[in-house]
C-alpha positions as CSV (number, residue, x, y, z in Angstrom):
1,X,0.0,0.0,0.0
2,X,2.8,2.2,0.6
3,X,4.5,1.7,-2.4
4,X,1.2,3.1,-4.8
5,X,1.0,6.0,-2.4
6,X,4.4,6.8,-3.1
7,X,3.8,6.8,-6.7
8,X,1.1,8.5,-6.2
9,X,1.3,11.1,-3.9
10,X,5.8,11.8,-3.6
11,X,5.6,15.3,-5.6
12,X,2.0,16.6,-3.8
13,X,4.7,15.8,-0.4
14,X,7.2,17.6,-1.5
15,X,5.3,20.4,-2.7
16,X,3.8,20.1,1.0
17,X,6.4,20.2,2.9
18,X,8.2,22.8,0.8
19,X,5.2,24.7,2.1
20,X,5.7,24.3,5.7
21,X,8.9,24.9,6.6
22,X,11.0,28.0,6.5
23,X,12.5,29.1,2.7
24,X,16.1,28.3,4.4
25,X,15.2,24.8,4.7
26,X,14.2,24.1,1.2
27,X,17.4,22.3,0.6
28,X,16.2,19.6,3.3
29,X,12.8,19.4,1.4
30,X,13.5,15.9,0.0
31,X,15.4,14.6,2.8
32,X,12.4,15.8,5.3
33,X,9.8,14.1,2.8
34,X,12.1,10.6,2.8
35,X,12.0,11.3,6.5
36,X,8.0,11.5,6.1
37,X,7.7,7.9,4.4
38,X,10.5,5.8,6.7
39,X,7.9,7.2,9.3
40,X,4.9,6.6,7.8
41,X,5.9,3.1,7.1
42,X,6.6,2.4,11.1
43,X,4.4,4.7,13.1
44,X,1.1,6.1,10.5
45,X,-2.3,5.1,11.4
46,X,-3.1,3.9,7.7
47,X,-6.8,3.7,8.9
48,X,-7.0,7.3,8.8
49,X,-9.2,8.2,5.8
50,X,-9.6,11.0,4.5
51,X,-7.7,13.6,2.3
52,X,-6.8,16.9,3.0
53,X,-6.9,20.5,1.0
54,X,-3.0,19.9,-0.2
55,X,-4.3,16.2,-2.0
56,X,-2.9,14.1,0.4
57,X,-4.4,11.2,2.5
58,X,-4.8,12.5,6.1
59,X,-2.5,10.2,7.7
60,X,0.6,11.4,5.5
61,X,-0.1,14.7,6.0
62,X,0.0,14.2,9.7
63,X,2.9,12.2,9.8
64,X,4.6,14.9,7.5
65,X,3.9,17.5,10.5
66,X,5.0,15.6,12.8
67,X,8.1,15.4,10.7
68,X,8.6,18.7,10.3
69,X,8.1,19.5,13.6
70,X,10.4,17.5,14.9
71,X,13.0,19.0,12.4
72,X,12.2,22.4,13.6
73,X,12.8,21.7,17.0
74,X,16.4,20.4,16.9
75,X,16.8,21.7,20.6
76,X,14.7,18.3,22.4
77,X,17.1,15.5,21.9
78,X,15.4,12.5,19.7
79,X,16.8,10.2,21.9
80,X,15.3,12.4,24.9
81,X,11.3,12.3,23.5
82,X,9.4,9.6,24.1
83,X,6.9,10.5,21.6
84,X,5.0,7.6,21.6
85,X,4.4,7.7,25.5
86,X,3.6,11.7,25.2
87,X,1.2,10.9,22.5
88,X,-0.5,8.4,24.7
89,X,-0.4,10.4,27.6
90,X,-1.6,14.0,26.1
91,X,-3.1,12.6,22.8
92,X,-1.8,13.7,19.0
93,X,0.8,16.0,19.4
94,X,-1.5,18.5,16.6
95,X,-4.0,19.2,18.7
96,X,-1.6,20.3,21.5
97,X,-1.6,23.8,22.9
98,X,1.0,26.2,21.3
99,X,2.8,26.8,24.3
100,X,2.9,23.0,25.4
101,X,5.3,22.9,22.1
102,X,7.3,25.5,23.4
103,X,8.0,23.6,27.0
104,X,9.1,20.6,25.1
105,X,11.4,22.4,22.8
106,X,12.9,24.4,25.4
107,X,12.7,22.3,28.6
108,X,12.0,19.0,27.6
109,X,9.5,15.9,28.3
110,X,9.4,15.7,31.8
111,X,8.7,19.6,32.5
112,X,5.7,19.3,29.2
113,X,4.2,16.4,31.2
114,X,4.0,18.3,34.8
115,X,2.5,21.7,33.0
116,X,0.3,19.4,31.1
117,X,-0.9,17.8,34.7
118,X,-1.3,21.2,36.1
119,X,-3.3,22.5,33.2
120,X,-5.8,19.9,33.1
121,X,-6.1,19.8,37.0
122,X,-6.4,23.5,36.9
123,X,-9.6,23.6,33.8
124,X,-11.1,21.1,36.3
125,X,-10.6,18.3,33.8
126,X,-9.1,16.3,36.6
127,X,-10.4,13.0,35.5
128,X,-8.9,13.7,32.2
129,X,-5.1,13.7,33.8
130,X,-4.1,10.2,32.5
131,X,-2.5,8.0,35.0
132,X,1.3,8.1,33.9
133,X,0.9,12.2,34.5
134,X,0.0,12.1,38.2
135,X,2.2,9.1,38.9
């Protein structure tokens, strides 16, 4: 399946992610969109339908966000983010807050899981902490 949405959709990903990141990056365009598919193939959720303004299937141009984002934000260690756990824990990293972004870049997973705990307890969502947050 991967294979004939690479055929199909490589140039509409490049084009997409020559959108969304800054005009100094554009020599990383392809590398970032090879980047996009090795993910894809391990982490998408292919069940995703759907297809968004740009032409692409919704769960590539999520994974290509989350690509890019991580890109963007050289200053959180790879090796430091668990982003499977975090996505667990807060849900998809899209529908985030702005400025919980910001505590990951800058101060990494641990301090983004204690504001998230605190944010949710403070909006009274308390029930909505999950469990590895208040642990």
């Amino acid at each position: 399946m991967l294979a004939t949405a690479y055929e199909s959709y490589q140039d509409r990903l490049l084009a997409y992610v020559a959108d969304r990141v800054p005009a100094y990056h554009w020599s990383e365009v392809e590398d970032l969109a090879q980047d996009t598919w090795e993910y894809a193939l391990a982490h998408a959720n292919l069940a995703v339908t759907g297809t968004e303004e740009s032409g692409l299937p919704t769960w590539l141009a999520a994974t290509a966000r989350t690509v890019i984002r991580r890109h963007l934000t050289p200053s959180v260690p790879e090796y430091g983010t668990d982003w499977a756990a975090l996505a667990q824990a807060l849900g998809p990293a899209h529908t985030w807050p702005a400025r919980w972004h910001q505590v990951l870049a800058s101060q990494g997973q641990a301090a983004l899981l204690r504001l998230a705990a605190t944010e949710l307890a403070d909006d009274g969502r308390a029930s909505a902490i999950p469990a590895v947050l208040v642990a």
